[in-house]
MDTraj code that builds the backbone (N, CA, C; nanometers):
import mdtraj as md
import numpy as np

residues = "UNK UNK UNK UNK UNK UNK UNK UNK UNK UNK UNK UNK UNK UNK UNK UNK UNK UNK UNK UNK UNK UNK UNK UNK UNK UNK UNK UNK UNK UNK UNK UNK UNK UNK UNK UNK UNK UNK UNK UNK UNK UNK UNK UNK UNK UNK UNK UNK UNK UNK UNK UNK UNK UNK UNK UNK UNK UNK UNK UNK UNK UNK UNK UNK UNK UNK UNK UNK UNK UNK UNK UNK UNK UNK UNK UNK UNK UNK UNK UNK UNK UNK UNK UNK UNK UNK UNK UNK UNK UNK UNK UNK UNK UNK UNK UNK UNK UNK UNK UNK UNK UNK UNK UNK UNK UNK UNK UNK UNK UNK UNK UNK UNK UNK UNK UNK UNK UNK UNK UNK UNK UNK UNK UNK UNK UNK UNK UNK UNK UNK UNK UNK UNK UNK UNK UNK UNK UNK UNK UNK UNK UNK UNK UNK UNK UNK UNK UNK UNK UNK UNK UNK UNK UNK UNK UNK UNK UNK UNK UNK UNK UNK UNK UNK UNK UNK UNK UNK UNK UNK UNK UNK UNK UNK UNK UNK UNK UNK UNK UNK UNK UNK".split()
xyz = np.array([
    [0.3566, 0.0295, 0.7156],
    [0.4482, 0.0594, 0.6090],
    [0.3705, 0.1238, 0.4945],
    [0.4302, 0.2397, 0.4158],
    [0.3625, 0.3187, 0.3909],
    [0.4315, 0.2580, 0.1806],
    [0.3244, 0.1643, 0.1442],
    [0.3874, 0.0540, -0.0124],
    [0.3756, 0.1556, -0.0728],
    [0.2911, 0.2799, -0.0809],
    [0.3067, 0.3384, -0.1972],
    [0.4879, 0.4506, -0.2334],
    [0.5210, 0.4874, -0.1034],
    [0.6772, 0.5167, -0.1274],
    [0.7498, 0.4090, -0.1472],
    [0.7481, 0.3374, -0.0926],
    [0.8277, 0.1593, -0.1279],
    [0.7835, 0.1416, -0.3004],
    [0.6916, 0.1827, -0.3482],
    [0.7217, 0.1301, -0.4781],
    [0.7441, 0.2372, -0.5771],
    [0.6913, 0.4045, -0.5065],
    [0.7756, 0.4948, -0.5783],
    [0.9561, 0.4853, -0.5808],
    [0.9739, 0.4529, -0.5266],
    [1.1692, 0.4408, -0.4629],
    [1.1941, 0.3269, -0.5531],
    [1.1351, 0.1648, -0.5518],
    [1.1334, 0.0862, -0.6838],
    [1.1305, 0.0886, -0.8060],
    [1.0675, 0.1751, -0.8537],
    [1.0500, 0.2534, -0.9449],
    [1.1468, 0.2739, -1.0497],
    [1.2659, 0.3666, -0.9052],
    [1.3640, 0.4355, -1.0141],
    [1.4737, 0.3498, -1.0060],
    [1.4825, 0.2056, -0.9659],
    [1.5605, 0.1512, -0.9577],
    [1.5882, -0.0075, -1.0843],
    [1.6725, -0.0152, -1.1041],
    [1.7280, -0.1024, -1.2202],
    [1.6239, -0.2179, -1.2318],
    [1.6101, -0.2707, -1.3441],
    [1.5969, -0.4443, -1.3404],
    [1.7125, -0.5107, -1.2761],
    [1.8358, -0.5001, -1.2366],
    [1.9252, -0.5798, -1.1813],
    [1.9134, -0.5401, -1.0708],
    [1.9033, -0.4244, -1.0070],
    [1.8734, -0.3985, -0.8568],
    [1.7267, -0.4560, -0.7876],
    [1.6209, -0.4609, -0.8491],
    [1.5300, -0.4970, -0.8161],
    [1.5309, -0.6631, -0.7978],
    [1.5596, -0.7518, -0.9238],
    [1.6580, -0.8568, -0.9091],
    [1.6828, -0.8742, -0.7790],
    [1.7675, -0.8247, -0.7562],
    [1.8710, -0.8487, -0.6192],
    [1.7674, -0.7893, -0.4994],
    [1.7073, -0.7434, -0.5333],
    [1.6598, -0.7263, -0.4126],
    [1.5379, -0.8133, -0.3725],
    [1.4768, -0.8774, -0.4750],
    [1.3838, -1.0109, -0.4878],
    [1.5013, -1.0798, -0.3816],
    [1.5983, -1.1342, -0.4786],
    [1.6426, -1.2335, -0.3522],
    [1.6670, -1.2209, -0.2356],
    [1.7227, -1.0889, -0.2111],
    [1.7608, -1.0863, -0.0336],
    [1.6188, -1.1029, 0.0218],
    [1.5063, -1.0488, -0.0419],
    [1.3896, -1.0637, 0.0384],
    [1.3150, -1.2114, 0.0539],
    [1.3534, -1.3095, -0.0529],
    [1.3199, -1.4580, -0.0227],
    [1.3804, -1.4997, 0.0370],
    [1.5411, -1.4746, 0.0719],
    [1.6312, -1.5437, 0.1945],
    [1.6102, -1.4902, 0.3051],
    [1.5356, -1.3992, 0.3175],
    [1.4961, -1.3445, 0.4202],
    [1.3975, -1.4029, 0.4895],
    [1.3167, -1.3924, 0.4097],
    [1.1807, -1.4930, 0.4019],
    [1.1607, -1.6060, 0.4474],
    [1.3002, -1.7095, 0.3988],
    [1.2626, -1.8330, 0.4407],
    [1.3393, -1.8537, 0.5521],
    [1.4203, -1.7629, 0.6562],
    [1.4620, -1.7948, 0.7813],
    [1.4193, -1.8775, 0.8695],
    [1.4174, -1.9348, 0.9410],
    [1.3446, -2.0243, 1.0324],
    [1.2316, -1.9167, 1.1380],
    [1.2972, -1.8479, 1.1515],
    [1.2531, -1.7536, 1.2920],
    [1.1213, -1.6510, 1.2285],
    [1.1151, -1.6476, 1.0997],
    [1.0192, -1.5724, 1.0462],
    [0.8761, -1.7196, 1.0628],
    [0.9297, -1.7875, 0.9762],
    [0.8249, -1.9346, 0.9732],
    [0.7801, -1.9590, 1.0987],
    [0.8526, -1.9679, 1.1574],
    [0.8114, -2.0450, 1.3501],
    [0.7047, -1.9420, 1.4003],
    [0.7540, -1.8130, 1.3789],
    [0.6835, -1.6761, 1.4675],
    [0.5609, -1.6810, 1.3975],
    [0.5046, -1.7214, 1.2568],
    [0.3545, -1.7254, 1.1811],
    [0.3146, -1.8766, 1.2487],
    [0.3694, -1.9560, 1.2375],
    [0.3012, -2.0756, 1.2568],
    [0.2771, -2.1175, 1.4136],
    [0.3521, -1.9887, 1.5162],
    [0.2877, -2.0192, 1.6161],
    [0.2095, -1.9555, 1.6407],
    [0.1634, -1.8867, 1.5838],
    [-0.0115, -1.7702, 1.6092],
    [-0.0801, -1.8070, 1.5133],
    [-0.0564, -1.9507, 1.4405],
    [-0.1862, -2.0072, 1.4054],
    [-0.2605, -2.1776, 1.4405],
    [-0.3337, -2.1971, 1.3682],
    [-0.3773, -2.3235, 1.4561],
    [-0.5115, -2.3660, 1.3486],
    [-0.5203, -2.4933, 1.3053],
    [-0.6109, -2.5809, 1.2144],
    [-0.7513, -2.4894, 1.2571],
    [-0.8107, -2.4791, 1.1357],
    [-0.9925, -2.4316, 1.1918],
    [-0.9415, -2.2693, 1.1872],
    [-0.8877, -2.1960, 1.2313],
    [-0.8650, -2.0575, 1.2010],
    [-0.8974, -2.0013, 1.0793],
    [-0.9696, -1.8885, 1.1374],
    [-1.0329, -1.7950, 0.9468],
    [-0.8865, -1.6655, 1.0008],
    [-0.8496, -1.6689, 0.8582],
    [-0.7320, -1.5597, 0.8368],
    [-0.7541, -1.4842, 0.7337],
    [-0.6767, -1.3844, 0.6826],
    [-0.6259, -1.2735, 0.5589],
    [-0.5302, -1.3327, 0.5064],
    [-0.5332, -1.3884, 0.3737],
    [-0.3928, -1.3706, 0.3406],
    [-0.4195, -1.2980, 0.1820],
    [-0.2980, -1.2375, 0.1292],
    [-0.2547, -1.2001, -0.0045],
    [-0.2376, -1.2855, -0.0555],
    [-0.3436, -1.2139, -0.1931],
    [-0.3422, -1.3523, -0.3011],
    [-0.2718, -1.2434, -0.4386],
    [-0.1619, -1.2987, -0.4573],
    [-0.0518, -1.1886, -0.5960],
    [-0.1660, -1.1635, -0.7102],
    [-0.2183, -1.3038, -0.7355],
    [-0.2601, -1.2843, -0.8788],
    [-0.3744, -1.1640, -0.8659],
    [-0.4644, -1.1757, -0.7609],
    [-0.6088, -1.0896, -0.7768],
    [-0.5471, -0.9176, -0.7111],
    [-0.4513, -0.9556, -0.6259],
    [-0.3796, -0.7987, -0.5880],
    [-0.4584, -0.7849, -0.4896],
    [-0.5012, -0.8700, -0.3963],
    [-0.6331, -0.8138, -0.3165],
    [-0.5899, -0.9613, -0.2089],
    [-0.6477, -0.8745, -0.0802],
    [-0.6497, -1.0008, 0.0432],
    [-0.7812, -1.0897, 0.0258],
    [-0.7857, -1.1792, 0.0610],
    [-0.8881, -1.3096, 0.0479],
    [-0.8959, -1.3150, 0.1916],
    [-1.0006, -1.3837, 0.2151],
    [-1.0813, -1.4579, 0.3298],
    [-1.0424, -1.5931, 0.3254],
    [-0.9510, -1.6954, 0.4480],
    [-0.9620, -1.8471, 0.4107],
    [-0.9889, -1.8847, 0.5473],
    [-0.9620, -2.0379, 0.5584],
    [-0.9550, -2.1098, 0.6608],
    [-0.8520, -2.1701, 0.6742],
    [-0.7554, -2.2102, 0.8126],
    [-0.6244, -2.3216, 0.7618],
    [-0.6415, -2.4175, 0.7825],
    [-0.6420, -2.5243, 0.6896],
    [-0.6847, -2.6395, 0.6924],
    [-0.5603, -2.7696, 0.7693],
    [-0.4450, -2.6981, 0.6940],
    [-0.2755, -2.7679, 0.7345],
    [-0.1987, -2.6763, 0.7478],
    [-0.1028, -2.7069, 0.8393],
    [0.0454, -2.6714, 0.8672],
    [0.1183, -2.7376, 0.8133],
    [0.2400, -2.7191, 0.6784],
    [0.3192, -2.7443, 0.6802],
    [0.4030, -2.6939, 0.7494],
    [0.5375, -2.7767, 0.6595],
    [0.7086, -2.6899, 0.7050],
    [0.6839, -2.5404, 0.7417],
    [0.7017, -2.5079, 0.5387],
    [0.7042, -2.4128, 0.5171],
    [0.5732, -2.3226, 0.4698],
    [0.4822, -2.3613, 0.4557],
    [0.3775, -2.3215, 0.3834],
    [0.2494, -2.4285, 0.4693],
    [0.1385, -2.3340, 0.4522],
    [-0.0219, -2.3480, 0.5188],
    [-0.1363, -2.4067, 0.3835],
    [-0.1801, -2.4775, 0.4318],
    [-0.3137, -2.5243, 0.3457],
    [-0.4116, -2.4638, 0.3779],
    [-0.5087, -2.3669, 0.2630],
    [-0.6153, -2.2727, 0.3547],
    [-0.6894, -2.3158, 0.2232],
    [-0.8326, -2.2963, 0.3171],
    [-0.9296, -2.2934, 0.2130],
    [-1.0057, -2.1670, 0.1518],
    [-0.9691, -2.1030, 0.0822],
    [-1.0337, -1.9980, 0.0025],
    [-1.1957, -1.9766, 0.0805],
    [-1.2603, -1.8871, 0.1746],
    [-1.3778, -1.9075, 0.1642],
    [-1.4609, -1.8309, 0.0947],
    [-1.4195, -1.7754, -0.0032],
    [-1.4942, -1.6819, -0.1056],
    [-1.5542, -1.7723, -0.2146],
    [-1.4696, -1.9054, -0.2310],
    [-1.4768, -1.9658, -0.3963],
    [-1.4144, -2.1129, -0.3453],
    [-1.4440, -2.1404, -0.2296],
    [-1.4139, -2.2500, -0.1517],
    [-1.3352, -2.3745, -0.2627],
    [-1.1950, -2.3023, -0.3068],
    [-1.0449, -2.3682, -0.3258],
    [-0.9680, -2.4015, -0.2499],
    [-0.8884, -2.4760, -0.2449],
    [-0.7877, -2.5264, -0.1324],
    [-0.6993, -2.4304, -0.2289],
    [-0.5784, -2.4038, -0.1018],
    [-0.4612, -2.3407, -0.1850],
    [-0.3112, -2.3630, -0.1017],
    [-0.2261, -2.3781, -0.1360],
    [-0.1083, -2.3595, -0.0926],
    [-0.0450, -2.2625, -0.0659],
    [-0.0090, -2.2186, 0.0447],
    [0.0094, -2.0168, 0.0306],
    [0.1510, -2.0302, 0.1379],
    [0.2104, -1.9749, 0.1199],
    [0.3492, -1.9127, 0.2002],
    [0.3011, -1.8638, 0.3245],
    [0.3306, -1.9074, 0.4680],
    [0.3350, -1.8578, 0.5861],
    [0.3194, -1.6773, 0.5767],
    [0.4336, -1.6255, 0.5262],
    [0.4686, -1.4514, 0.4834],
    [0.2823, -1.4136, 0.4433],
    [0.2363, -1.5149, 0.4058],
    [0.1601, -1.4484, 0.2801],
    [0.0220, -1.4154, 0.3962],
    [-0.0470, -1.4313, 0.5164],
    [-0.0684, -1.4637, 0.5582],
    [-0.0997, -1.3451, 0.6716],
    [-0.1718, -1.2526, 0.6565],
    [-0.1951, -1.1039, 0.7167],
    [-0.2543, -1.1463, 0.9096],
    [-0.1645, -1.1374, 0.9755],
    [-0.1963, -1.1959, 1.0837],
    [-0.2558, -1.0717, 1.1800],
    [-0.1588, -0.9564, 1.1081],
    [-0.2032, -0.8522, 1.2053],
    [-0.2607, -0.7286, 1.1596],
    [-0.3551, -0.7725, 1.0410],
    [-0.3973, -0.6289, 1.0080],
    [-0.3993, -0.5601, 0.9297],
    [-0.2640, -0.5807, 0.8642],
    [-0.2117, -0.4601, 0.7755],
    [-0.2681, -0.4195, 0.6817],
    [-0.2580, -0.2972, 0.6594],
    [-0.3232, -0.2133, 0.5084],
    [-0.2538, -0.2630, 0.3760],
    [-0.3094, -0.3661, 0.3224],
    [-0.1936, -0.3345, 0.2243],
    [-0.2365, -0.2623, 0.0884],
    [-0.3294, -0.1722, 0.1044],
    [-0.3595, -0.1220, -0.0301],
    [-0.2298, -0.0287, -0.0545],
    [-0.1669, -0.0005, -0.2154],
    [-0.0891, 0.0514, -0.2692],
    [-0.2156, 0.2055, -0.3036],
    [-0.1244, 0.3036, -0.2893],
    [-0.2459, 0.4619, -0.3312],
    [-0.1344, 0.5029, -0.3979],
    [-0.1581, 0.5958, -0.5236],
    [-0.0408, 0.6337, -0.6185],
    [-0.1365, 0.7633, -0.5813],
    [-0.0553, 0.7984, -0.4441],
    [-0.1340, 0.9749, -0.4417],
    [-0.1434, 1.1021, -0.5409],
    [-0.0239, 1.1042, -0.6275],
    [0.0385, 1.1836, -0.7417],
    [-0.0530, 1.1807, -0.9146],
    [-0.0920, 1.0478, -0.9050],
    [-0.0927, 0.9970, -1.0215],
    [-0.2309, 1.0952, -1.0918],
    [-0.2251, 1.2122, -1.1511],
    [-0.3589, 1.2764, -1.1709],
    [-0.5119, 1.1924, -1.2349],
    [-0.4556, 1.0835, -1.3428],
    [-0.5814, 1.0761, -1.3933],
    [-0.5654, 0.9135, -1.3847],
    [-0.6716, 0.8515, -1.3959],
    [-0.7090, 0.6955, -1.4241],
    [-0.6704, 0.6362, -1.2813],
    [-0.6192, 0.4777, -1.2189],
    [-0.6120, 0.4139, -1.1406],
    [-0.4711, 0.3222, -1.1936],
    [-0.3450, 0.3268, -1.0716],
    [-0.2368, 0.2339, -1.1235],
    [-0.2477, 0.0654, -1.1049],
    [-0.2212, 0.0420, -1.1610],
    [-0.2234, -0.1697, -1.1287],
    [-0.2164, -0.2147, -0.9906],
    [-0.1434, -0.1134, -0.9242],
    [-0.1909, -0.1877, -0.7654],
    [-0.2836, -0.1307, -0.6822],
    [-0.3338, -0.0173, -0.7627],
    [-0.4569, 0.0338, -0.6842],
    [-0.6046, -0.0793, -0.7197],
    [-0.5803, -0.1672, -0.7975],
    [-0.7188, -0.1909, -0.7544],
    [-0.7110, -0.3713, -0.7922],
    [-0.8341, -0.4015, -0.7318],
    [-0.7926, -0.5982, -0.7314],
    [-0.9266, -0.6276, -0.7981],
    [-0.9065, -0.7502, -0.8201],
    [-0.9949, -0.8662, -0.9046],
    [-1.1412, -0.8574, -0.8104],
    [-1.2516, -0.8282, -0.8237],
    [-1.3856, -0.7943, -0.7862],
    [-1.4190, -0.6849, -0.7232],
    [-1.3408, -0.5638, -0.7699],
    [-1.3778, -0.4352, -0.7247],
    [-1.4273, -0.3963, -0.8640],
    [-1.5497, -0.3011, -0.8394],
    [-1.6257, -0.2169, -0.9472],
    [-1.5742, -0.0594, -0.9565],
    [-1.5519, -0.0706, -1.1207],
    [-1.4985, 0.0695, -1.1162],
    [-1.5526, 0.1078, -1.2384],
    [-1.5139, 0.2405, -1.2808],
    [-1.6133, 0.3136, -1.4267],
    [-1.5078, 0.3780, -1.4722],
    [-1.5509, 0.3550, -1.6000],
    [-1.4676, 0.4639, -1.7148],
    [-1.5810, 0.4534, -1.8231],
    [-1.5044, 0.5942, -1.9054],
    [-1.5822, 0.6729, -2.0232],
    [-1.5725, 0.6380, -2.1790],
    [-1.6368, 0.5455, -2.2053],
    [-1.6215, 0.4507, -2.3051],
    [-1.5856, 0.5326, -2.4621],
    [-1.5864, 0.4663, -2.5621],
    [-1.5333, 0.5805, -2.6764],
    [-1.6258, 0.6786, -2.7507],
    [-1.8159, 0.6288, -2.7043],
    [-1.8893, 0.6653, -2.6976],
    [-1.9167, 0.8163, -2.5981],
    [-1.8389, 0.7972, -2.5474],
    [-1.8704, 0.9246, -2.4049],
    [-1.9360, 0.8806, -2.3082],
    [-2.0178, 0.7207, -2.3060],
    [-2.0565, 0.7155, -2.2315],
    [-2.0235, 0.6408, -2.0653],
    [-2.0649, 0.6794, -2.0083],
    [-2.0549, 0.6218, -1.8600],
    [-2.0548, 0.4584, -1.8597],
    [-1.9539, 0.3786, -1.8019],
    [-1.9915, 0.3063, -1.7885],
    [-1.9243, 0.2340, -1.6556],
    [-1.9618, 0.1374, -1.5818],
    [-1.9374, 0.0732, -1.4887],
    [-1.9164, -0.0876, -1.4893],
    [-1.8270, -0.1721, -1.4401],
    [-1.8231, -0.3194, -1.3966],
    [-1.7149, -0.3604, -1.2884],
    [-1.7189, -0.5169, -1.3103],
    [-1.6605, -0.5499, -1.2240],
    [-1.5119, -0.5876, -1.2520],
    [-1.4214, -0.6232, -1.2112],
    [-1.2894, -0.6064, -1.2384],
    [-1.2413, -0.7919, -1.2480],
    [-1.2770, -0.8422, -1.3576],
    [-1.1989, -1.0440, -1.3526],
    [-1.0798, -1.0553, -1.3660],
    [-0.9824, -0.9188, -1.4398],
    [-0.8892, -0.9840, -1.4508],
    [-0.8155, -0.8893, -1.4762],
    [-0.6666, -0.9307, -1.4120],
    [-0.5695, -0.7557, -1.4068],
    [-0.4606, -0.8184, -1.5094],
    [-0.4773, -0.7292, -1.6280],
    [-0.3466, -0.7882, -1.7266],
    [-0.2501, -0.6860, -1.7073],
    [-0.1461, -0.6442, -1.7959],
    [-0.0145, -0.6016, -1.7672],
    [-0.0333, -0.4635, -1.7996],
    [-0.1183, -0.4095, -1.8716],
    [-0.1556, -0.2613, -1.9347],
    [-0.2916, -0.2745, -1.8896],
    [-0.3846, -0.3363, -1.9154],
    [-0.5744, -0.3103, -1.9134],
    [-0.5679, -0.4223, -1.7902],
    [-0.7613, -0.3804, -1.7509],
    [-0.8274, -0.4560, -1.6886],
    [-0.9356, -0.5082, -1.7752],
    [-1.0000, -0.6431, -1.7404],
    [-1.0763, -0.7023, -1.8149],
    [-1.1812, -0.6796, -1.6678],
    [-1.3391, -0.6472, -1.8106],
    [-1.4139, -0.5958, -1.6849],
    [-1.5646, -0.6323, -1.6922],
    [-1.6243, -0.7354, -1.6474],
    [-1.7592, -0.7377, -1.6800],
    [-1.8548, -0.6398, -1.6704],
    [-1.9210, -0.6180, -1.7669],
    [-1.9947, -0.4748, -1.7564],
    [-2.1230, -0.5661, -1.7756],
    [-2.2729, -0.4568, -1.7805],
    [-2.3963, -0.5246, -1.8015],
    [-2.3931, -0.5055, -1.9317],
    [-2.3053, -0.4958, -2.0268],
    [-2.3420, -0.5607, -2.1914],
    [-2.2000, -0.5972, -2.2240],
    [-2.1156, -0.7047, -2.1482],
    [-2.0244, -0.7674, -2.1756],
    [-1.9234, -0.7290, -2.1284],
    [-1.7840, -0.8037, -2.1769],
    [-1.6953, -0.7515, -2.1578],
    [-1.6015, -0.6567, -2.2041],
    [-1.5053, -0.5577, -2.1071],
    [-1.4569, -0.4481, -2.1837],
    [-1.3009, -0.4715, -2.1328],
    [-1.1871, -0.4401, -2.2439],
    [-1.0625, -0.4485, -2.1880],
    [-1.0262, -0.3277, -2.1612],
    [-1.0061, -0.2581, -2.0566],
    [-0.9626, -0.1013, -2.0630],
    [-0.8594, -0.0563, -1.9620],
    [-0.7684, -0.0062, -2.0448],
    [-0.6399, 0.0644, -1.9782],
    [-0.6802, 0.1592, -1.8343],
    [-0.5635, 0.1296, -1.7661],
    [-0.5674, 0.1447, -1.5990],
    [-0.6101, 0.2854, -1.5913],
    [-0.5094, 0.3705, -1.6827],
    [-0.5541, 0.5330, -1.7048],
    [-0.7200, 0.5830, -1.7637],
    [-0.7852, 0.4557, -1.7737],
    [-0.9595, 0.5679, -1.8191],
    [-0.9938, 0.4789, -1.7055],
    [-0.9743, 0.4284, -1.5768],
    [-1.0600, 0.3868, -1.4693],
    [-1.0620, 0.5055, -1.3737],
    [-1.1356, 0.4760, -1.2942],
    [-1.2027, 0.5759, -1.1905],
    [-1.2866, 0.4696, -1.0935],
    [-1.2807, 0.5353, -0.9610],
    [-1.3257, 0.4662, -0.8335],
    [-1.4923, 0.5165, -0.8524],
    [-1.6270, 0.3875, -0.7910],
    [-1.7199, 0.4252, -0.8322],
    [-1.7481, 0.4380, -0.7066],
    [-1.8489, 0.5108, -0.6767],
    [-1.8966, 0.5413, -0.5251],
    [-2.1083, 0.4931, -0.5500],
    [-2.0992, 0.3833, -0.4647],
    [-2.2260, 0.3425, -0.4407],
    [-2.3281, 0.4059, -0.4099],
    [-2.4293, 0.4915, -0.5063],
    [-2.4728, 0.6258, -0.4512],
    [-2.6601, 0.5064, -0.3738],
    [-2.7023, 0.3669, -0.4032],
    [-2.7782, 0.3149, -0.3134],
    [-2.7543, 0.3486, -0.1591],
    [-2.6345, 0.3133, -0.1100],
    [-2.6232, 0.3799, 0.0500],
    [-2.6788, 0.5183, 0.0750],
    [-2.6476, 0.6152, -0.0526],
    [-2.6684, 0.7314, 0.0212],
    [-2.8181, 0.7956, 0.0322],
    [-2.9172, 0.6929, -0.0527],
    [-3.0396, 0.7126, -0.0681],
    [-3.1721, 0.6518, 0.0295],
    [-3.1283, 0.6645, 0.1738],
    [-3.2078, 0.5884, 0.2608],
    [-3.2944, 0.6605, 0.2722],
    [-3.3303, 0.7614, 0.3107],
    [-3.4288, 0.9053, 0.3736],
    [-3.4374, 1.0163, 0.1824],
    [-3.5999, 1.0152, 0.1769],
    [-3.5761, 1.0852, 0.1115],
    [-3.6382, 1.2126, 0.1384],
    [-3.5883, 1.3322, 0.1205],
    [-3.5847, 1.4462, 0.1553],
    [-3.6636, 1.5580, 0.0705],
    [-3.8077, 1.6132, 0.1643],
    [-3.9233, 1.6714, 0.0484],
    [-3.8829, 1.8084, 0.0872],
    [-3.8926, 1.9027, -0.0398],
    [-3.8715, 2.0452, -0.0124],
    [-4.0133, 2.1396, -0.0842],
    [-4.1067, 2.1181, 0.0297],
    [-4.2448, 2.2142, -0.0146],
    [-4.3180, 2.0852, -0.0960],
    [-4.3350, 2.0103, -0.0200],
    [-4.4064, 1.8868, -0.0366],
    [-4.3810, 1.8166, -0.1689],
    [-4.3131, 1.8531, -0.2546],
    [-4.2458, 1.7669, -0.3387],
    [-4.1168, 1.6617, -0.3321],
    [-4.1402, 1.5364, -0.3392],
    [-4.0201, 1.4327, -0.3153],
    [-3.8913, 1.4785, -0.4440],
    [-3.7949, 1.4601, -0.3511],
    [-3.6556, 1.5019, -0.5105],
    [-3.6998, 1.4007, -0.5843],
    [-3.6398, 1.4384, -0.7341],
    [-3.6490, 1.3059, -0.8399],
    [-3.5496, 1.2466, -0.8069],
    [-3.5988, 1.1112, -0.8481],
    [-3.5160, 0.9426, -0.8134],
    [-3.3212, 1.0144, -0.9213],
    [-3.2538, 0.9692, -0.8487],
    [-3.1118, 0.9055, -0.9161],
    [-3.0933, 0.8016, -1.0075],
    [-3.0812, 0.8665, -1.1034],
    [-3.0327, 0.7170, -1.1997],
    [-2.9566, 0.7041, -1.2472],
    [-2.8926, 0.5701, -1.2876],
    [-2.7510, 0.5420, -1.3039],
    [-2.7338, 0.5519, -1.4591],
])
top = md.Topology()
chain = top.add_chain()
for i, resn in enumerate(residues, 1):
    res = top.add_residue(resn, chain, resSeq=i)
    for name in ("N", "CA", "C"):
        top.add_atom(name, md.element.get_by_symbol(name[0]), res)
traj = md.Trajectory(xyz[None], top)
């Protein structure tokens, strides 16, 4: 399923339509036949995917319990117990990153989750880079190496790890290139 048209099409649609469409999708949700079909392709001791809302990003757990309706997993990133919805619970795979292909400049709120590193151009001009703790409603809160910065979704940018690309270094007339620095 392709979320980023699913939430362009959301978009242009009401607070009362969206509303309504929350609920048909929780009565949907809690059918019996949806619950039964997750909880029989899992089993105590299993490492799974599931979506975690708040960080916007899939987690790594373990299932510890089967309930009814809902699984006991243990977080193994930050080893929490949690209570999570069967639905929630990526059994087969799926992509769920949101891409706002259109969007020309910065990064939208569902493009990016709680411990991804990204950079923007501070008021200084300068470059800067961290890690992503916390997704508020307009900015991200972002540990950088001289603290923290709150900065709107539109001055982020995806950082590309240029250590990978520096394994072999490459001499032209017996001089080594100069080093990369960040």
């Amino acid at each position: 399923m392709n979320f980023s048209d699913v939430i362009k099409t959301l978009n242009q649609a009401s607070a009362f339509e969206l509303y309504r469409m929350r609920a048909a999708i929780d009565r949907v949700l809690d059918e019996p036949r949806w619950l039964q079909a997750i909880q029989a392709r899992l089993q105590i001791g299993q490492s799974v995917q599931y979506f975690d809302p708040q960080a916007n990003a899939l987690k790594r757990g373990q299932v510890l319990e089967l309930r009814r309706k809902q699984a006991v997993v243990l977080d193994l990133d930050d080893a929490k117990r949690w209570i999570i919805s069967y639905a929630a619970i990526n059994l087969d795979g799926s992509d769920v990153q949101i891409r706002d292909e259109q969007k020309p400049q910065g990064l939208g709120h569902n493009e990016v989750a709680i411990g991804e590193v990204v950079g923007f151009v501070d008021r200084d001009q300068q470059q800067r880079t961290g890690q992503i703790i916390r997704l508020n409603d307009k900015t991200v809160t972002l540990q950088c190496e001289k603290g923290q910065w709150r900065v709107a979704y539109s001055f982020l940018h995806r950082v590309v790890d240029a250590d990978g690309m520096m394994q072999d270094v490459i001499e032209l007339g017996g001089m080594p290139l100069p080093e990369l620095r960040r």
